[in-house]
VEXTIBA-278658 format. One record per atom (N, C-alpha, C): x, y, z; residue in one letter. Coordinates in steps of 0.001 Angstrom, whole numbers, plus 524288, in hexadecimal, padded with zeros to 5 digits. Layout:
<guzas>
XYZa/...
</guzas>
This chain:
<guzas>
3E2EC2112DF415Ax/3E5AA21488F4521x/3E80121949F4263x/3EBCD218BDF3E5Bx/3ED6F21C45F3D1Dx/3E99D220E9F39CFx/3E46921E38F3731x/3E21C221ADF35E9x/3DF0222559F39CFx/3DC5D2244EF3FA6x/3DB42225E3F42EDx/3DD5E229D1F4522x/3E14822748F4571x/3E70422B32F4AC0x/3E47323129F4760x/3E4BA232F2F406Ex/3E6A723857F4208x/3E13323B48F4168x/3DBBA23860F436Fx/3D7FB23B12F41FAx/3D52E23E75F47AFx/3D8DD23F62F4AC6x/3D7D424155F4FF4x/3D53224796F4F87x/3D4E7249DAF49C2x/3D38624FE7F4B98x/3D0B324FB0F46F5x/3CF3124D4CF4239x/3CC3E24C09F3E0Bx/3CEE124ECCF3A18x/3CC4E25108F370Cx/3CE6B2515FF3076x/3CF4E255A1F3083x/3D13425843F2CD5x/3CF8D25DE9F29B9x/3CB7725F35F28F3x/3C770263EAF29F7x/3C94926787F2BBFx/3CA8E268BAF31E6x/3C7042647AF3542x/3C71026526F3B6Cx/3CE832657FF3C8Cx/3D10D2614FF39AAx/3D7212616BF3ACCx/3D8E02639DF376Dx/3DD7B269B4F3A83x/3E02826B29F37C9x/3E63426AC8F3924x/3E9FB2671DF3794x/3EEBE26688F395Ax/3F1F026B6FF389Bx/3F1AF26F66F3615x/3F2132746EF36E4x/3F237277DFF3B40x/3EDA1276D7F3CCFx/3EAC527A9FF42A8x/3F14727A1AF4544x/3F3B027541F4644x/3F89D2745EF4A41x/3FD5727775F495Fx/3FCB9278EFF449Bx/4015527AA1F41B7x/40117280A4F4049x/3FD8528188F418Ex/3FBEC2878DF4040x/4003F28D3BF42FEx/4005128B08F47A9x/404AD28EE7F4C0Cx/4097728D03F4C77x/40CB528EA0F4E29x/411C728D45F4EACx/4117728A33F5483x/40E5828ED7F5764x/40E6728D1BF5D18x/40B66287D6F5D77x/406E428537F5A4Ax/405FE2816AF58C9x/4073B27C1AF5826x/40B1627CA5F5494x/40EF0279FEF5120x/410A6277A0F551Dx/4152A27B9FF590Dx/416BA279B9F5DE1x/413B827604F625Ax/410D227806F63AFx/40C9627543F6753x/40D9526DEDF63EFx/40CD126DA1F61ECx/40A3026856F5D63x/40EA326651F5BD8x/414FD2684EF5A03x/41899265A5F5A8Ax/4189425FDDF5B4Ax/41A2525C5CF599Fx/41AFE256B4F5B88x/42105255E6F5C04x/423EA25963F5A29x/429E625786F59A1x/42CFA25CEDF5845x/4306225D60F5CBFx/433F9260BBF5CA8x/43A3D26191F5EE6x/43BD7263D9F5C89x/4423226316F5B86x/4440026746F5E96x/4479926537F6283x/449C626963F6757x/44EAD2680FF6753x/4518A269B2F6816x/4588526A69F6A9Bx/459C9264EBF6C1Dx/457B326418F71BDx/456A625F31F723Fx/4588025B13F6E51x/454FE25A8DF6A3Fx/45722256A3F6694x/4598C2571EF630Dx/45D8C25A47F64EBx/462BE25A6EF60EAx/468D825808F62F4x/46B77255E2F601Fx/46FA025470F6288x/4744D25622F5CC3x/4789D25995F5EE9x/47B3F25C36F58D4x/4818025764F5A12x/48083253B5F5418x/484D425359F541Ex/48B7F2563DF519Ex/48F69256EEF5530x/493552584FF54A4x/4977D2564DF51EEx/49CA4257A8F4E3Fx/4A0E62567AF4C1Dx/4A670257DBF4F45x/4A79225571F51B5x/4AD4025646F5470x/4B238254F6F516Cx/4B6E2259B1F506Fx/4B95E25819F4FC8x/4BF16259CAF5178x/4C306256B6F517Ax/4C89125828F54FFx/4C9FD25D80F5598x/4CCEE25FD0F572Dx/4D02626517F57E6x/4CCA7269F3F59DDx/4CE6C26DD1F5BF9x/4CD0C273C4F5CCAx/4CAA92773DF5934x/4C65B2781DF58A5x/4C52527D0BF571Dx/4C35D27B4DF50C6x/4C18B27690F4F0Ex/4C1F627458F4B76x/4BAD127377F48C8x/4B94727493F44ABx/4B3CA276E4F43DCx/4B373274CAF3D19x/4B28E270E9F3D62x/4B3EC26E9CF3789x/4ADE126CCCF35AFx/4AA7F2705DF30A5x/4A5EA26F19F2EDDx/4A48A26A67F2B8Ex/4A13126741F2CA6x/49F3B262ACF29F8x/49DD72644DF2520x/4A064263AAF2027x/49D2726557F1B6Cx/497A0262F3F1A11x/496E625EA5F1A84x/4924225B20F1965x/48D0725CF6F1DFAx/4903525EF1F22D9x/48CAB2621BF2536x/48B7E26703F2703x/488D826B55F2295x/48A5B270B3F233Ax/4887727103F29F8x/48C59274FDF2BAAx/4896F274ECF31D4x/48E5C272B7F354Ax/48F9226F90F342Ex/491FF26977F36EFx/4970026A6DF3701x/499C2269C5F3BE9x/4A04A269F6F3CD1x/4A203267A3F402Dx/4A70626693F3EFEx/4AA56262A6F438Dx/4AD7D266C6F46B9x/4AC3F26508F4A5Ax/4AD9A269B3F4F43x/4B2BE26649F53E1x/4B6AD269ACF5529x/4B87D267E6F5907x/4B7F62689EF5D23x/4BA1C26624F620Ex/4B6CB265A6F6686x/4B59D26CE7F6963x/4B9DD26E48F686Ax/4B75E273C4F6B50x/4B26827785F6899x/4B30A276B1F63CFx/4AEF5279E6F6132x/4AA0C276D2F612Bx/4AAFA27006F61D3x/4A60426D80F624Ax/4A442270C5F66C8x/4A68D272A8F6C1Dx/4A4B727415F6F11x/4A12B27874F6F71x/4A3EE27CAAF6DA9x/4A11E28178F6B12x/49AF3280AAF67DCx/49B6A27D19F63B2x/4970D27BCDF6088x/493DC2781BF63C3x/49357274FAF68F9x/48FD7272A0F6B78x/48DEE278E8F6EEEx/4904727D45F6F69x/48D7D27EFDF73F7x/488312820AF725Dx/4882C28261F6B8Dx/48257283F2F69BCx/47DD727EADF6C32x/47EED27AE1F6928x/47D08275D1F69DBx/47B11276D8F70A8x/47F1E2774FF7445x/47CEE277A8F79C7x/47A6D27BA9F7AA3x/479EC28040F7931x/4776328541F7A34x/4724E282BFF7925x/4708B280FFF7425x/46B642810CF70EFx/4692A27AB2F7497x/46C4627967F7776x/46A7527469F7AB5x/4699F26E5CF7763x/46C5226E64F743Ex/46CAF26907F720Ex/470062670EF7594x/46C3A26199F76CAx/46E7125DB6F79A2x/4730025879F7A1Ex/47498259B7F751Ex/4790E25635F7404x/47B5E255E3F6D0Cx/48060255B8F6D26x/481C02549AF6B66x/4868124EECF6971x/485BA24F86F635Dx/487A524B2AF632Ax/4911724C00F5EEFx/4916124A9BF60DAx/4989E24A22F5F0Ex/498D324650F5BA9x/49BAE24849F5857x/49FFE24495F520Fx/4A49E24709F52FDx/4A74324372F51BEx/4ACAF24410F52F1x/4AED224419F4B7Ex/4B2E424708F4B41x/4B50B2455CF443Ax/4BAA12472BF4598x/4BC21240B0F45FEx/4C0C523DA9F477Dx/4C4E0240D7F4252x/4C976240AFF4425x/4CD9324189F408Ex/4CFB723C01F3D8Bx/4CEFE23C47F38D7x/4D13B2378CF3527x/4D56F23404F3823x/4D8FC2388FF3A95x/4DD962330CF3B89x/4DBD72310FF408Cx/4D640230D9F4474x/4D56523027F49A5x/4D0F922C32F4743x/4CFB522B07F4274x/4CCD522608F3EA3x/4CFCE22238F41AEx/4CDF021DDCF4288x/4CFBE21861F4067x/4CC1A2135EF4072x/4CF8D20EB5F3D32x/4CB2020CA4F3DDCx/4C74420989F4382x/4CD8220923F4645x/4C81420731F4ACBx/4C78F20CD8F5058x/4C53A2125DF4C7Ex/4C3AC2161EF5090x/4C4E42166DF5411x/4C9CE2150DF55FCx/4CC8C21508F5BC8x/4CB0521BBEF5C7Dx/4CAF121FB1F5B36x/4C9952241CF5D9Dx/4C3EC2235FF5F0Bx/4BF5822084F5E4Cx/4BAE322286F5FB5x/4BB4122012F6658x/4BE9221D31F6719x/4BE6521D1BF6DFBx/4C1A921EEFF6FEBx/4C75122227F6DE7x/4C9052272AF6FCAx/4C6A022BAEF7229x/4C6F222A2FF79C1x/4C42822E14F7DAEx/4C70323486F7B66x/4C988234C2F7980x/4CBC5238F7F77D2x/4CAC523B3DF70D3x/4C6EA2390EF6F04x/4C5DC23953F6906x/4C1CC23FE1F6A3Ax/4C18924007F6570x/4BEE92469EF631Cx/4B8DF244A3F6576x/4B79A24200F6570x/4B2E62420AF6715x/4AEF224163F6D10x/4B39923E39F6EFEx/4B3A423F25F758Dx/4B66824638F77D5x/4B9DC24724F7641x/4BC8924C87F771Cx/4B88724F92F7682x/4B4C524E47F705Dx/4B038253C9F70C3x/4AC97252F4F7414x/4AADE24E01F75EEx/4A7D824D3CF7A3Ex/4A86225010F7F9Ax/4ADE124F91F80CFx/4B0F525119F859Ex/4B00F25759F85A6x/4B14025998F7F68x/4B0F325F39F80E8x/4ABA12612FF80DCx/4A68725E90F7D3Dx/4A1CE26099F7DE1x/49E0425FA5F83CBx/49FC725BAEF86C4x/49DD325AC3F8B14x/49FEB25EC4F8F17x/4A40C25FB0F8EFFx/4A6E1263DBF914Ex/4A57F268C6F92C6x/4A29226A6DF8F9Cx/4A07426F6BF8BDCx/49B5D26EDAF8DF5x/499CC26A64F8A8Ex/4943B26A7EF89ABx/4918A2643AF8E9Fx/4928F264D8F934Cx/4906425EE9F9626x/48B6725E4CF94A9x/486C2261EAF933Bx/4822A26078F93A6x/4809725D6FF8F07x/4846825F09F8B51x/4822825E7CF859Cx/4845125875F84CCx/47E31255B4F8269x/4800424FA3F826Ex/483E524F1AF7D39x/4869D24C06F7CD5x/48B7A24B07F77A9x/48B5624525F777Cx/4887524556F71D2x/48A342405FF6F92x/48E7523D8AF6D27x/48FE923A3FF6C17x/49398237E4F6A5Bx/492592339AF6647x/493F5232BEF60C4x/494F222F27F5D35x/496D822A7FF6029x/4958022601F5FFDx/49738220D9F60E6x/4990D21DC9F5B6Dx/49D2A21E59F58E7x/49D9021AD4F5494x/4A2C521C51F5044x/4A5242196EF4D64x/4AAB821979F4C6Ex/4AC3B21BC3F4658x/4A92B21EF1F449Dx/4A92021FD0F4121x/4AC9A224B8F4042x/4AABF22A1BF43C4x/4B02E22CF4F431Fx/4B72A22B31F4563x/4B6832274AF47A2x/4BAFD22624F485Cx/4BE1A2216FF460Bx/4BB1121F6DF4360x/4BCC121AE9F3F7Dx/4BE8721BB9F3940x/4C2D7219D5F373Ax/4C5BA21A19F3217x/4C186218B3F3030x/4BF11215F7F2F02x/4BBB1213AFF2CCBx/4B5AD2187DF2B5Fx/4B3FF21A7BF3002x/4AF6321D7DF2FB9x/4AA7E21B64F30D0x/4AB0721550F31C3x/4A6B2211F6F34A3x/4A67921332F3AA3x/4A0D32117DF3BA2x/49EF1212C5F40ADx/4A13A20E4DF4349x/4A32420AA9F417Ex/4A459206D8F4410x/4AB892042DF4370x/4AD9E200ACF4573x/4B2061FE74F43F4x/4B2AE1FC9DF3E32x/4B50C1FB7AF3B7Dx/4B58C1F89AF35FFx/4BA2B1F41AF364Dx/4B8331F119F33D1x/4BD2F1EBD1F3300x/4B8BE1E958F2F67x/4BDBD1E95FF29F1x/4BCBE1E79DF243Fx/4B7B71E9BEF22BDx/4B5F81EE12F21B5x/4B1A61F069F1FD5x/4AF041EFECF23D5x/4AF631EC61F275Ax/4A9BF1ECD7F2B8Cx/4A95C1EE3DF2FA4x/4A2CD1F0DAF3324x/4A4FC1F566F3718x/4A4B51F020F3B7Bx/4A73B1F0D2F3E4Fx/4A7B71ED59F43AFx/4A41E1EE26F4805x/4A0FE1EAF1F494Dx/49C561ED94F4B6Dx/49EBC1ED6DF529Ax/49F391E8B2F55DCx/4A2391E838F58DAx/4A66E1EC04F5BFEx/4A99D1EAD6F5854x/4AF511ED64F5886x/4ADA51F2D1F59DFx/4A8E61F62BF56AFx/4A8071FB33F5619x/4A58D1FCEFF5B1Dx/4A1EB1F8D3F5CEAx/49F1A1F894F60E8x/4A33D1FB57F6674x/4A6991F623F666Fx/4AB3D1F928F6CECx/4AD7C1FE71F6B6Cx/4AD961FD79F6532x/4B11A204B3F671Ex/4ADE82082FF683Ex/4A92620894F655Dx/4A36520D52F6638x/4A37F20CBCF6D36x/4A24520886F6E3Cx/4A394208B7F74FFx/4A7BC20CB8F7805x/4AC9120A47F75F1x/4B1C720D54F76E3x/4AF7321491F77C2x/4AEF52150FF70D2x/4AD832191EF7076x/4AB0921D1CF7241x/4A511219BAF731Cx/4A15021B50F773Cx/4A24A21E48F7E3Bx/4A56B21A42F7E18x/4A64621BACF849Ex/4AB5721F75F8460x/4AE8D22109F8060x/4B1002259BF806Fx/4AF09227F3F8020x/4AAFB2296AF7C28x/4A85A22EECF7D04x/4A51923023F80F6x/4A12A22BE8F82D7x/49EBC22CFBF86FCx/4A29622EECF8BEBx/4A79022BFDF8C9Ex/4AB8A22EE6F9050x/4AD842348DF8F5Bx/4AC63233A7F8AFFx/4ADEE23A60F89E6x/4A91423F8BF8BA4x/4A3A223C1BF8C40x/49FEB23F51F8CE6x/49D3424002F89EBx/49C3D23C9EF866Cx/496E523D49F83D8x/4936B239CDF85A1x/48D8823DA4F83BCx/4886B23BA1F8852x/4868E236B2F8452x/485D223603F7FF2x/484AA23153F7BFDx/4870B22FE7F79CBx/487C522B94F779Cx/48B10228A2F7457x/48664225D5F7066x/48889227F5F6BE5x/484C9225CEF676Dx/486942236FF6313x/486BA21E15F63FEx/4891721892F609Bx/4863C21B09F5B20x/488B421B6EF55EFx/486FD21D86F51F9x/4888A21968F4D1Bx/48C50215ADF5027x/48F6D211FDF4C71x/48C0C20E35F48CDx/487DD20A9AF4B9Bx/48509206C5F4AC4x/4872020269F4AFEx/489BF200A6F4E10x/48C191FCC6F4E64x/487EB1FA52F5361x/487101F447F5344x/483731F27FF5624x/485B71F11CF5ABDx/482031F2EEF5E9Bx/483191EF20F63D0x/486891F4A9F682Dx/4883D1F7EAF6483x/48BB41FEFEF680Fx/488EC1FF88F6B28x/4823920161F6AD8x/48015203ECF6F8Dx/4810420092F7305x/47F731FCF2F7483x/4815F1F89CF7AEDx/4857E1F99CF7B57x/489DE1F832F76BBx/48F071F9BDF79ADx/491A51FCFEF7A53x/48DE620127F78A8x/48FDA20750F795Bx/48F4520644F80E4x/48956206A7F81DCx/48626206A8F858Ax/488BD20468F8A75x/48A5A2006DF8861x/48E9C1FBDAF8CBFx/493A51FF76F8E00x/496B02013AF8887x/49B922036BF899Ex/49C0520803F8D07x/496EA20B2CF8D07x/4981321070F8FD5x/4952620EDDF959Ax/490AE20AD1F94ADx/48F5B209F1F9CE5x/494DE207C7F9DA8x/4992E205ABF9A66x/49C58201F2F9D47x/4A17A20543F9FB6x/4A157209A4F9C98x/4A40320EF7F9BF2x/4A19421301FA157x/49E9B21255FA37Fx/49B42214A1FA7F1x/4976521AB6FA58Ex/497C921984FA06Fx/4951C21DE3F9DBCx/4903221B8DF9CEEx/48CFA21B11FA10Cx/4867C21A80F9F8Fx/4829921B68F9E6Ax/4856522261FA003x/4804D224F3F9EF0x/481BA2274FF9839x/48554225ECF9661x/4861E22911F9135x/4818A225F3F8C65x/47EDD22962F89D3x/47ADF226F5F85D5x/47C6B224B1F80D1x/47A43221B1F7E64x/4796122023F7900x/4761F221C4F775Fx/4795B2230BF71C9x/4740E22483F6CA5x/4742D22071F69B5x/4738321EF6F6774x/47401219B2F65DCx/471DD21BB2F5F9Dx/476C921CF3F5B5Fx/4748021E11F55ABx/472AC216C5F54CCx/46C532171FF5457x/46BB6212ADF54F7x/468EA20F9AF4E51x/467AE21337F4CC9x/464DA21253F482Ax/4690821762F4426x/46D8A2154BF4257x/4711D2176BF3FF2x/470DC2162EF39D3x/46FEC21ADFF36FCx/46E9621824F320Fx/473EC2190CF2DF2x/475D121577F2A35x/47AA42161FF279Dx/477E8219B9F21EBx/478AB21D00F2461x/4756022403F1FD0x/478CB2261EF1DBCx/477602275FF17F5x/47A2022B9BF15BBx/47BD423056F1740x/47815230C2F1B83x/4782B235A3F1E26x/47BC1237AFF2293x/47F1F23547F22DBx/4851123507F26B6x/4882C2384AF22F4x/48B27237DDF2094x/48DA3239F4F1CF4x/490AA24069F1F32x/48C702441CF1FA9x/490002486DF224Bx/4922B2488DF2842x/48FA6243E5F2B1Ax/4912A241C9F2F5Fx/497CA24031F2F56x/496D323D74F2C66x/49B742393DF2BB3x/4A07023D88F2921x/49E4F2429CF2610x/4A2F02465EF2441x/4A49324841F2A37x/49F6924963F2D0Ax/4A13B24CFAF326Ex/4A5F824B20F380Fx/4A5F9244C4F36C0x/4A8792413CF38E0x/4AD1723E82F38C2x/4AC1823FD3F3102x/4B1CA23EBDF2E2Cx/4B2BA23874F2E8Ax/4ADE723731F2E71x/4ADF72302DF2CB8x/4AB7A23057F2763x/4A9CF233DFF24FAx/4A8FD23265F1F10x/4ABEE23041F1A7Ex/4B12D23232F1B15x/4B5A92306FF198Ex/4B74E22BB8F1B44x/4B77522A70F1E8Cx/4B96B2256BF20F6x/4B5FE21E99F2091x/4B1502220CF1F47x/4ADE921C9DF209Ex/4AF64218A2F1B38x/4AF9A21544F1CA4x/4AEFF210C2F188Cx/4AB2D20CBBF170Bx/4A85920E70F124Fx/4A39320BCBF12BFx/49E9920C68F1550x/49B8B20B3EF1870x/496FD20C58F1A07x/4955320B70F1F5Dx/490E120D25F221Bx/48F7B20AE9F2567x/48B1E2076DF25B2x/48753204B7F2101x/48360202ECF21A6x/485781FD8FF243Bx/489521FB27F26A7x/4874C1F6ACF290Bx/486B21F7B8F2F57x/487E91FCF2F30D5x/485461FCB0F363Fx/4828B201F8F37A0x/481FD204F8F3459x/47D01208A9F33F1x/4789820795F2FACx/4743B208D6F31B5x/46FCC2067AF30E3x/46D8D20703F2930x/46ACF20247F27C7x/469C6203C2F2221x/463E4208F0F23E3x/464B220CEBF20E4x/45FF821038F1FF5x/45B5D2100EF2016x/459FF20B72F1D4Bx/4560320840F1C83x/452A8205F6F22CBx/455492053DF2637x/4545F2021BF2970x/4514F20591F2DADx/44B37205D5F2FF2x/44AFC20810F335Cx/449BD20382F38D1x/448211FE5AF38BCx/447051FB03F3B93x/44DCA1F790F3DF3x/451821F7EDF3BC6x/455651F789F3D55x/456FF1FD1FF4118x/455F9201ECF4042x/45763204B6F43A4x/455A0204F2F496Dx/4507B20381F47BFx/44EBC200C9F4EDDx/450761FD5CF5026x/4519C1FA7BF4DEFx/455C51F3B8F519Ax/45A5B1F70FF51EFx/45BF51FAC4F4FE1x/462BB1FD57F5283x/4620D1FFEFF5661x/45C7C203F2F575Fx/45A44208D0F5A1Bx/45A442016EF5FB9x/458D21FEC5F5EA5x/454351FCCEF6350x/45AB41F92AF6468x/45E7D1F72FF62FDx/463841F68EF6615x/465BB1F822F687Cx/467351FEE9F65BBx/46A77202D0F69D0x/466EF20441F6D9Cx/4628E203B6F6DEDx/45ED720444F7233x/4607E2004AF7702x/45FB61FB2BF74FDx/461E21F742F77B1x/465F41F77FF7ACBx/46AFC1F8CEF77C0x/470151F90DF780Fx/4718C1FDF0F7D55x/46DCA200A6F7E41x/46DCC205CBF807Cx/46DE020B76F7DA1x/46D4020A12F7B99x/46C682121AF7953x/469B7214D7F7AAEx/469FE218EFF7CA2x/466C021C77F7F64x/4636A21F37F7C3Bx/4644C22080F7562x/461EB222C1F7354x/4647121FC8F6DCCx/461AC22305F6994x/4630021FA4F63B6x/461FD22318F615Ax/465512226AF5B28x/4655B22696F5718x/464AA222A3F52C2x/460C42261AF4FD9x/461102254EF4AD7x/462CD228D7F464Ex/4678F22666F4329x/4690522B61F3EB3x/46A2922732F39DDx/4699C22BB8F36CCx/467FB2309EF3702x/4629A23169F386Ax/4606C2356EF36E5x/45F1B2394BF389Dx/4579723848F3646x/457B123BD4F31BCx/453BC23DC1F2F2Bx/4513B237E9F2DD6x/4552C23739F2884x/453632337DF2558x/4505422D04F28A9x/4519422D6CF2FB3x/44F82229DCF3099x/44C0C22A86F3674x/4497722D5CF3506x/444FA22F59F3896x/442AF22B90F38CCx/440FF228F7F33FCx/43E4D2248BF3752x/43FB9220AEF3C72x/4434F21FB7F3BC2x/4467221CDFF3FD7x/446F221ECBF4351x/447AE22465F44CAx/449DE22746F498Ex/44408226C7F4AC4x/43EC02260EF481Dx/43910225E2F4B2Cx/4391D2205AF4B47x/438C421C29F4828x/439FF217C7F4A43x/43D6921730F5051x/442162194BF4EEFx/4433E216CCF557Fx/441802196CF5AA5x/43F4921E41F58D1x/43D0922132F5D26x/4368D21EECF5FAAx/435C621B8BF5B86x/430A0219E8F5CFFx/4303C212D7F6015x/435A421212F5DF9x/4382B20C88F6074x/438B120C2BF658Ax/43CDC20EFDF6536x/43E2C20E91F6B59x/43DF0213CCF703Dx/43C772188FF6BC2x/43C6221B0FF71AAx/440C421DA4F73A8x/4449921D38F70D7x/44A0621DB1F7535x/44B0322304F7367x/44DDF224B7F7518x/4517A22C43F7239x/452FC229F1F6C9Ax/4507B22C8FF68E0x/4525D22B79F6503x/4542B23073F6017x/4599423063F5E1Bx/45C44233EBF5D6Dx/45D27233D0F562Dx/45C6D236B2F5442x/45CBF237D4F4DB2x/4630A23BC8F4C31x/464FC23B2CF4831x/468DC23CB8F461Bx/467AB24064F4150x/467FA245CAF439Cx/468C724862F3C59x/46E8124980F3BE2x/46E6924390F38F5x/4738624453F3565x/4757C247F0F31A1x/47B9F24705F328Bx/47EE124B42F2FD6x/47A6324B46F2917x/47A9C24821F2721x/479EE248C0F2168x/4733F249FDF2224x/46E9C24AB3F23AAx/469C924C40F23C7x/46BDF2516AF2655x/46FDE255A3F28F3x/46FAD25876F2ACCx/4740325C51F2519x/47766257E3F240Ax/47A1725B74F1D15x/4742025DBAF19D0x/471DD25830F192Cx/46CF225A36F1643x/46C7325E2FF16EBx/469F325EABF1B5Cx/464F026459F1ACAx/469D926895F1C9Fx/46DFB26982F1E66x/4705826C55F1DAAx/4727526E74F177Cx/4713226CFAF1482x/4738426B4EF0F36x/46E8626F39F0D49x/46B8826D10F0D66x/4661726EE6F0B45x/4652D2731EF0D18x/4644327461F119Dx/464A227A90F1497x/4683427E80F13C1x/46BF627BA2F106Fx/4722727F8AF108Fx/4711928053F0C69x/46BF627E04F0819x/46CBD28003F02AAx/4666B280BCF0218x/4650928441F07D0x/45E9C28582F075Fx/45A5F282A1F0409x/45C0927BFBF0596x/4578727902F0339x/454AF2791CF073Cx/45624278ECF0D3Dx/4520727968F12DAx/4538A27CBCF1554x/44F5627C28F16FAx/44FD4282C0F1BBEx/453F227E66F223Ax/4577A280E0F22FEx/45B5F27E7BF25C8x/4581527CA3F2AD3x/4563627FEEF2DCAx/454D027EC6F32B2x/44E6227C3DF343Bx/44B2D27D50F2FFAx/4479A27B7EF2E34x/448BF273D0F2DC3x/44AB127273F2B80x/44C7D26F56F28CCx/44F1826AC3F2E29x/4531226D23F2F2Bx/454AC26C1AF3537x/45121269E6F39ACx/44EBA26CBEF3AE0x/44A3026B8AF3F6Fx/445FD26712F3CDFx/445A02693FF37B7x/43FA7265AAF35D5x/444CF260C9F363Fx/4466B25EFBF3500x/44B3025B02F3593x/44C0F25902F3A52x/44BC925B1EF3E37x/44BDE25A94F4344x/4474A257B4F4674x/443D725B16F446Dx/43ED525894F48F2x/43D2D25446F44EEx/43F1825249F3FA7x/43DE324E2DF3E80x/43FCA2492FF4145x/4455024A06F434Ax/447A3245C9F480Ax/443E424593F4CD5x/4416D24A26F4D8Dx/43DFA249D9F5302x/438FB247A6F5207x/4387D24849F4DBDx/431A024500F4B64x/4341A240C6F4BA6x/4375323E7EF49FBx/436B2238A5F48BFx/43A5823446F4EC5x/43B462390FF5366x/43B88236A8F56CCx/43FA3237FAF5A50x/4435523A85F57FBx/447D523A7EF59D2x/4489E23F77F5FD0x/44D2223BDDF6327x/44BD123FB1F665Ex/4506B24409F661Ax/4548824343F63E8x/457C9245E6F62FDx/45B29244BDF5D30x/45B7D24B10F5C32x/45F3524A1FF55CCx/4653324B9FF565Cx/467A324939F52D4x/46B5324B10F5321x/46E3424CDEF4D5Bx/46F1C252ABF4DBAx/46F4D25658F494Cx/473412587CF490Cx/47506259ECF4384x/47A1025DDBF43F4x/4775826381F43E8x/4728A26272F44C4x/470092695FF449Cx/46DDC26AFCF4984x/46F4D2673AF4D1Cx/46D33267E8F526Ax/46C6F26DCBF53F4x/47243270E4F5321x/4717227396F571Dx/46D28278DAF51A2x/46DC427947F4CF2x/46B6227C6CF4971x/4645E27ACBF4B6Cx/462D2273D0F4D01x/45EFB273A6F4E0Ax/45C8E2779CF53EFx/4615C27714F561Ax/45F3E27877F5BECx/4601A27F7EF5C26x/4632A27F22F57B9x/461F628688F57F1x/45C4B28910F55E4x/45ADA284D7F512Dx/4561728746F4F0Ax/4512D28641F517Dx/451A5281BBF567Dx/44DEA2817CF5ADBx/44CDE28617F5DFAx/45379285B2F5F92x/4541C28C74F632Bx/450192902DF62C9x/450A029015F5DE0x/44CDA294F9F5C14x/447CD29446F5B1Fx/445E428FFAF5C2Dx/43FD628FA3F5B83x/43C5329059F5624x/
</guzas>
């Protein structure tokens, strides 16, 4: 079979894989995979007070914005028609604790920016983080008692949580924690909440990566965390365990699923796209997006070049939507054709 399949037009010289590639206008026609607005989703940094514009060092580009200027900086994002965005909240140290009583505060930084971008912006979908990590002393996605994360315990508050923000108006809620068994009881808490129609993303195949790191500066849990996350984010190694997580939150109800990061696990984001079928969503993470910012800032790549070829590699290997801190730089250099 496989030697057959590619003898449909014969050899060299009758086949020239060239001939396709010759025109531009060509090229186009023959396309198999292409990267539109559409599949971008830009995540955002929120943080307390007025007029407040504070840059991520680890991510040239990258700033924590407060809610009015978040506003200002989504209305490029809406002009250029990206369809959603996603919110981080970076909690103030003394609003830490250890059992995150602010992340189900209807009144926390991260429901408030919800309140004001829907306001503004109703059309534009807004995601939301599901998980306890910026609001926990600790810096775990989950509860802690004696070194260990509480899987349970973590479970009702992400609920709690959940259905505040969805009350606040956000259109998804995306469990990012890994704690087992959330999507159902996300799912339960918000039909029980009369919020039914609000979606899950379900970070379902979550990998515990080196590649968090300028994330975790932008959030201000880098400092805080203690120890690690490999006992409930995924070993690296593993791509057949990520489908038994992908094919639960499926179960559980998720409307759609993410795999992150990003690059380094394309295979998987085509693995689960070939599994099940469902919306399936890729992460270019903070630290694959330092990279090549890093490299471009010291003309090892051509910036925008680099970007896109980066891009439609999430769309080759399946994905139906990315989610980038270069969203809107991607959707400008579309603009232009």
């Amino acid at each position: 079979m496989a030697e057959t399949a590619y003898h449909h037009g014969g050899a060299f010289p009758h086949t020239r894989m060239r001939r396709n590639r010759r025109a531009q206008w060509s090229r186009r026609l023959i396309a198999e995979n292409r990267l539109g607005v559409d599949d971008l989703i830009w995540p955002l940094f929120v943080i307390d007070g007025d007029g407040r514009r504070e840059p991520v060092a680890s991510m040239p580009g990258v700033e924590r914005l407060s809610c009015d200027l978040l506003v200002e900086t989504i209305a490029e994002a809406a002009d250029l028609g990206l369809p959603a965005v996603a919110l981080f909240p970076y909690v103030a140290p003394e609003r830490k604790t250890p059992d995150a009583r602010e992340a189900v505060n209807p009144d926390n930084l991260i429901c408030r920016a919800v309140r004001t971008v829907k306001a503004v912006y109703p059309d534009m979908g807004v995601i939301c983080d599901v998980a306890l990590d910026p609001f926990n002393s600790d810096g775990h996605d989950g509860l802690v008692r004696d070194g260990v994360i509480l899987n349970d315990e973590t479970v009702d508050l992400l609920c709690r949580q959940a259905v505040v923000q969805a009350q606040a108006g956000c259109d998804i809620i995306a469990p990012s924690d890994m704690m087992d068994g959330r999507v159902g009881a996300i799912r339960s808490a918000l039909d029980g909440a009369g919020l039914t129609d609000v979606q899950i993303l379900a970070y379902a195949a979550k990998f515990a990566s080196a590649f968090y790191g300028p994330f975790r500066d932008a959030v201000g849990s880098s400092g805080a965390l203690k120890g690690d996350k490999k006992t409930y984010q995924m070993d690296p190694g593993n791509g057949d365990e990520a489908l038994r997580e992908v094919a639960l939150d499926i179960a559980e109800g998720a409307d759609m699923v993410m795999v992150k990061p990003g690059l380094p696990y394309l295979d998987v984001v085509w693995r689960v796209k070939e599994a099940f079928g469902v919306p399936t969503f890729a992460y270019h993470v903070s630290g694959e997006y330092a990279m090549w910012k890093a490299a471009a800032n010291h003309g090892w790549l051509d910036n925008d070049r680099a970007l896109l070829e980066s891009l439609i590699g999430f769309k080759r290997a399946g994905a139906d939507g990315i989610l980038t801190y270069a969203a809107v730089e991607a959707a400008r250099l579309l603009a232009k054709g």
